[in-house]
N, C-alpha and C positions, 0 to 999 in steps of 0.2 A: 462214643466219639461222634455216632452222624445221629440228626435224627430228621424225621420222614415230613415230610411236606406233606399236609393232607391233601386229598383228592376231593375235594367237594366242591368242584366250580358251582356248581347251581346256587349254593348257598352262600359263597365266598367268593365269587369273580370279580361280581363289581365292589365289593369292598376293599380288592385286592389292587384292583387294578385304579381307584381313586386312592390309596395310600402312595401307588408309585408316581402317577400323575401331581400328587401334590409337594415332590422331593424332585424340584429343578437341577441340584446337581446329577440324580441317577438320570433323568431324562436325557441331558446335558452331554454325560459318558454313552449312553445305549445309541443317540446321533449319533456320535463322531464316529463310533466303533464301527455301525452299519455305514455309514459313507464309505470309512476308508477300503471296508470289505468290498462295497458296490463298485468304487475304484476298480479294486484290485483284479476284479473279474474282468470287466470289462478291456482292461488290459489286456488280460488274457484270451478275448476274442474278439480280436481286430478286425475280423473278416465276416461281414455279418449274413455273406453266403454258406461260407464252412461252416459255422456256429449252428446255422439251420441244418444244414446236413447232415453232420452229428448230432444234433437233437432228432431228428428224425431216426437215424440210423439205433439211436440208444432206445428212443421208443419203440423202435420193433423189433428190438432185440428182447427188451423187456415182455413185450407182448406177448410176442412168441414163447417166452420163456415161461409166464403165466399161462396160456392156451393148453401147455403142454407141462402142469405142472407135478399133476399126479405121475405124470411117468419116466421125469425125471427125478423127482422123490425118489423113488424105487430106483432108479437108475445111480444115484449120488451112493443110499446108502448101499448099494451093491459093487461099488466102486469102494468107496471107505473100505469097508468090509475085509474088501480083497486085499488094500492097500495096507490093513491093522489097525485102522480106526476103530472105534466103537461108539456105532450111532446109535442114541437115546431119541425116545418122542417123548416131548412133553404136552400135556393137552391146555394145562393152565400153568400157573406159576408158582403155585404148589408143587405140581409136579417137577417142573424143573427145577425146585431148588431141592425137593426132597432126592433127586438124582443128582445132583450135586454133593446131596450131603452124603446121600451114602457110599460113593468114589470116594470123600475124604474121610471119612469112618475106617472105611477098608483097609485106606494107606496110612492110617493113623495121622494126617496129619492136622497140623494143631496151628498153623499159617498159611493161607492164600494170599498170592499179589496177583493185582488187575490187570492187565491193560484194557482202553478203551472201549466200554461195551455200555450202547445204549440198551440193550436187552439185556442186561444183568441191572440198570435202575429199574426196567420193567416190570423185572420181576421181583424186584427188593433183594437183592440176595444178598447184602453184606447183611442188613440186618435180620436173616434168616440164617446162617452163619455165625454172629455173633450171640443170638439168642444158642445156638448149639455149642459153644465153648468156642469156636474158631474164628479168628482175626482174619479178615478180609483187608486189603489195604490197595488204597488207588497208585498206581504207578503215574497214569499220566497225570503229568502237572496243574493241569488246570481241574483233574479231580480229585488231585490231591488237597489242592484250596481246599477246594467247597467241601469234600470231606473232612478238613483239617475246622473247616467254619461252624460243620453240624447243617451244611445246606444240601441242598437238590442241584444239578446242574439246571443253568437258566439258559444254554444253548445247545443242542445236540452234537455243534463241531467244536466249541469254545467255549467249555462248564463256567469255567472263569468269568465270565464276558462282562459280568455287571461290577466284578472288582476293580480298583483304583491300584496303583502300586503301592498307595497309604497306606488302603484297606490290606492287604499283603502283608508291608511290612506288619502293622499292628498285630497280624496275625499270626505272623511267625516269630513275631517279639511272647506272644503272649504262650501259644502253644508249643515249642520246636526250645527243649531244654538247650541251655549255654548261650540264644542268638540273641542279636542287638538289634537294635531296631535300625532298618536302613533302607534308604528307598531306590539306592543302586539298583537296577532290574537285573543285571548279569551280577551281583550276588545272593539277591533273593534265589536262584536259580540254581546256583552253586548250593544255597542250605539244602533245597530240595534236594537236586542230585545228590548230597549226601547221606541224607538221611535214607533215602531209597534205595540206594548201593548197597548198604547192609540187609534190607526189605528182600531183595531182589536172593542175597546168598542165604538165609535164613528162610527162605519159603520152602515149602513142601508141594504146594500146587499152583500153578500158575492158570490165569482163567483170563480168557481172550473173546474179543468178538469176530464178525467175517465178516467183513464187506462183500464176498462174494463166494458162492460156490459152484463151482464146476464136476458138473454130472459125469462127464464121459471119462474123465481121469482122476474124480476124487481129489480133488484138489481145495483147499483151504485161502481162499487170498486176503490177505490184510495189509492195509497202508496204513501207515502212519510216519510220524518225523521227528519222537521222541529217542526210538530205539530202546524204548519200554515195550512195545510190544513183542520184536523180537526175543527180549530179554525173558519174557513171560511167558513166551514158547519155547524158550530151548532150554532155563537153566534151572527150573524147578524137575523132578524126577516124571511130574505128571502135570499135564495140561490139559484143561477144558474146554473147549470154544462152544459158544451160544450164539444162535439166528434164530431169526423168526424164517420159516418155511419156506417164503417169498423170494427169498437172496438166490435159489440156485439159478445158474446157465448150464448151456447143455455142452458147449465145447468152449478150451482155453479160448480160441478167437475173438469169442465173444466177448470176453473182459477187456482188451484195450482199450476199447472205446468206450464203455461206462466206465476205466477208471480216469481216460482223458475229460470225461464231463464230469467227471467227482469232484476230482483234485482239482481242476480248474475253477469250479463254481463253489466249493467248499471254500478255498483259502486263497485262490487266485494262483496256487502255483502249476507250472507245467506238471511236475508229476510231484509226489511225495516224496521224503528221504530213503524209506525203505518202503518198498513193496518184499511183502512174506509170501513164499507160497509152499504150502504145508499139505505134504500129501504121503507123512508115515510119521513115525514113531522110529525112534533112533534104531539105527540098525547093526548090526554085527560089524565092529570093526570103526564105527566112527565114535569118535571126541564128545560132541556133543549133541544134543538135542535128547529130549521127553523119553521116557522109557514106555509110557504110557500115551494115547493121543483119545480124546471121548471128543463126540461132538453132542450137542442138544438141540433136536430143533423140534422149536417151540411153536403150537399153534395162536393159543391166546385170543382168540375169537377174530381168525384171520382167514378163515374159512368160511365164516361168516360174511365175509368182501366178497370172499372169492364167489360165492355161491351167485352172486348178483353183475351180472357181465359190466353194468354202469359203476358200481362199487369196488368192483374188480381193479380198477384204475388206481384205486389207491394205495395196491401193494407193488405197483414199477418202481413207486421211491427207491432211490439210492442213500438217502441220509443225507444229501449235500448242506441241506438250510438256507441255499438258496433265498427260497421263499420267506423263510422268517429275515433274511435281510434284507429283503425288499420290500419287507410288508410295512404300512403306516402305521399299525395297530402295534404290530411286535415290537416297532423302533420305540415306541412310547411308553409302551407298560413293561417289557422285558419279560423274559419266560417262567419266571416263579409267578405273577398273577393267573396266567394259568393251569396250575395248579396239577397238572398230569407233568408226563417224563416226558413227551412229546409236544411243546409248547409252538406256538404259530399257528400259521397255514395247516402244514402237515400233522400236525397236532389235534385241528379241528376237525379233521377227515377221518384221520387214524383212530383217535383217544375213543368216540363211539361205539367200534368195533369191539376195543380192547376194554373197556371198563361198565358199557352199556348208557344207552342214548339218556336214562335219565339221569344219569349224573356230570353227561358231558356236553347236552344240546344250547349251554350258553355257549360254547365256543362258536358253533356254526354262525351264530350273530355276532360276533365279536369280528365282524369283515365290512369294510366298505364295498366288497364287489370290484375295487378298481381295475383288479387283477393283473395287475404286476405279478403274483408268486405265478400264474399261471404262465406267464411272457420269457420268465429267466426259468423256468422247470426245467434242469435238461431234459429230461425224457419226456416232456409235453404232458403231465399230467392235470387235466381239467380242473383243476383246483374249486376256481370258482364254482365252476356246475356242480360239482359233486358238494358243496356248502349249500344252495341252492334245495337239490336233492335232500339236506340232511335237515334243514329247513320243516322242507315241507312232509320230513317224519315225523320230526319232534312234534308237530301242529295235526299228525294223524289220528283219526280213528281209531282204536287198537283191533278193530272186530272187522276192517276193511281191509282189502290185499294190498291198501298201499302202507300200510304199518305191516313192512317186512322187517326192522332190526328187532333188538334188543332193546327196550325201554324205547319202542315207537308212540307217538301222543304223549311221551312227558309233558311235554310244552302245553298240552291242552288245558283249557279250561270251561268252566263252565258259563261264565261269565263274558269272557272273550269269545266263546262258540256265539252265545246268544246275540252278539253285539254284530258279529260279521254277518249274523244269518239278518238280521233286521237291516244290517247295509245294505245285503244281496237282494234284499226285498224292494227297498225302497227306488235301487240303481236302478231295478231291471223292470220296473214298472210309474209308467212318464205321469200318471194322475200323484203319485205318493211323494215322487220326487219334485213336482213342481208344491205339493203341500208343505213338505218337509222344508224343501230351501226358503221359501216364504216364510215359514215361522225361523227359523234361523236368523233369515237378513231382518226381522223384525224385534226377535228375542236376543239380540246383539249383544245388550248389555248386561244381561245372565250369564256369559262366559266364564266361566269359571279363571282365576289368575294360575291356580294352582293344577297343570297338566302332565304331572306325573313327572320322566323322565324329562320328557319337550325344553320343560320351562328351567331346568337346570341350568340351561345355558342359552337359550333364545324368550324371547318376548312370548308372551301369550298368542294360543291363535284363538283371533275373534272374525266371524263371517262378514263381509262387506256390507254398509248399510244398502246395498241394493244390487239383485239379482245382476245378472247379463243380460235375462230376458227381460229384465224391466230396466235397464241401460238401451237395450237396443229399440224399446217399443216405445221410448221418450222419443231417441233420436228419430225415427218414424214420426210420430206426432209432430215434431217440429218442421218437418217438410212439407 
């Protein structure tokens, strides 16, 4: 039913990202869709005093909550524990799906329904699951497209985001037995809902993600405004939920205010339909909810951030996307050009970590620096600088201590090394550089037309027929 977007920006970015750039009408949809989100925000924070105060407030909550993360680790799963959760570690994404799979081995079952979990594309687990005889199936609607498509989500809050209502209809004409082709959006919606209703009673495991967790009371929090999610925690006999490490806080308190900057900045609403909050496994005496509650949290080379106080910044993310709707680059190519689960801003920061720098140090250039994702962050995460930072790894040494990631010096070359070290020469010493500019303003007409990327889309550069120091020592002479 899905299949996997490969991962290989290095090899495949720019060829990805000039397929989308030359399809006017996908450009055309990915505008309007980021304005009207940009809108919607902004609405939502009138007060441009409060809006800083709450971002301030959610990044040192985050912070905090980072500084002190190993010992509310310990402190979450001792709290689950007590509560009847059962918490798994995963190191990679093997791990967590092979813990996955062996819950539904045990309970025999032979059907999962999702709701929204960008760590469960992380880790590939539908088709780690369907490789095992087990149907995985997306509950929320806009994964249920792209799943229904054979695609990747292209947004982390809105999988959907690059579809048309054409594209839809066509797609539920073509896949979804007995439906007609129609581009009503409250009946396309209706097909879904139905076909999922029956998903929802015929599942055996229901598999969820956390927007949040809370250490001190074991607490589970998820938003959303399908009522799929809910639906995926309470009505299958067992339930799963997946985080990366990062998500917990130390007291409830602390979640109001990062779900006010979620929900605000994700979709522009004051709060979501349902906030979940899940802190057992159904109990003696009630109706309904999970018999079973597992959690998984997953490292995935997120420990790798953490180790680095400046990288460290990149695990406050709340998921909002924000940033990918403010960014110029995202608005233009859309999220399947880049090629990881994590597409954008946060994507370029994050995907390093999680896949390793030599297969994802095109993203960190695929920025103008204007830094807009860093200005709407709620939790003020440095966006820009840490791009900067990822920069100048991908361009490291690997035998030097500034090549601290995974696949540090991808970027390098030998050619490019030789080219900057005879710059460095020429800059930093005034006999080479007045020799060199001379033959340049002389050999003018040796310019080469053909300058690689440059000339794609600008004029050749060719040196002025005459220095500044020979502009300035005419005008001299003439006095």
């Amino acid at each position: 039913m899905s299949k996997v977007i490969p991962i290989n920006p290095t090899q495949e970015f720019k060829e990805r990202t000039r397929h989308v750039l030359n399809d006017p009408a996908q450009r055309q949809n990915f505008r309007g869709a980021m304005d009207f989100l940009q809108a919607k925000r902004r609405a939502q924070f009138p007060d441009a005093d409060e809006l800083q105060t709450l971002r301030e407030l959610g990044s040192q909550i985050r912070r905090y909550s980072l500084a002190n993360l190993p010992r509310l680790l310990e402190q979450l799963e001792a709290s689950l524990t007590a509560n009847g959760i059962q918490v798994h570690w995963a190191q990679n994404p093997d791990e967590a799906n092979a813990i996955a799979l062996q819950i539904a081995q045990r309970v025999q079952a032979k059907r999962i329904i999702k709701g929204k979990s960008m760590v469960s594309e992380e880790v590939g687990f539908n088709h780690a699951m369907q490789a095992a005889g087990i149907e995985a199936f997306e509950s929320d609607m806009g994964e249920y497209i792209v799943q229904l498509a054979g695609e990747a989500p292209s947004h982390i809050i809105m999988p959907a985001i690059h579809k048309t209502k054409q594209d839809i209809a066509r797609l539920f004409e073509q896949e979804v037995p007995g439906v007609s082709y129609t581009e009503d959006v409250d009946a396309l919606i209706q097909i879904g809902r139905r076909v999922l209703r029956h998903k929802f009673a015929e599942a055996d495991i229901g598999l969820s993600g956390v927007n949040v967790a809370v250490a001190e009371t074991g607490t589970l929090c998820l938003v959303e405004n399908e009522g799929n999610g809910r639906m995926c925690t309470t009505v299958p006999r067992v339930h799963i939920a997946i985080t990366g490490i990062e998500k917990v806080v130390e007291k409830l308190e602390h979640v109001p205010p990062i779900l006010s900057l979620l929900t605000r900045s994700a979709t522009g609403q004051s709060v979501t339909t349902y906030v979940n909050m899940i802190s057992k496994p159904r109990q003696p005496g009630e109706k309904d909810g999970p018999q079973e509650v597992h959690l998984i949290l997953l490292d995935n080379g997120r420990t790798q951030a953490y180790a680095d106080l400046e990288l460290r910044e990149t695990l406050k993310c709340i998921r909002c996307g924000a940033c990918m709707n403010h960014c110029p680059v995202y608005a233009r190519v859309g999220g399947h050009a880049y090629g990881t689960t994590y597409p954008g801003p946060i994507g370029a920061i994050i995907s390093p970590h999680l896949l390793g720098l030599e297969t994802t140090y095109p993203l960190a250039f695929a920025s103008t620096l204007c830094g807009a994702c860093a200005e709407v962050c709620p939790v003020k995460i440095p966006i820009t600088d840490l791009l900067v930072r990822l920069r100048n790894e991908a361009q490291a040494r690997p035998d030097t201590e500034d090549a601290s990631l995974r696949g540090s010096g991808a970027a390098r070359s030998l050619a490019q090394t030789t080219v900057w070290s005879v710059w460095s020469q020429v800059y930093s010493k005034s006999g080479l550089y007045k020799l060199a500019s001379w033959f340049m303003s002389r050999g003018r007409a040796l310019s080469p037309s053909d300058q690689g990327a440059w000339t794609r889309s600008r004029t050749p550069l060719v040196p002025a027929p005459k220095r500044l120091r020979d502009l300035m020592k005419d005008h001299a002479d003439k006095k």
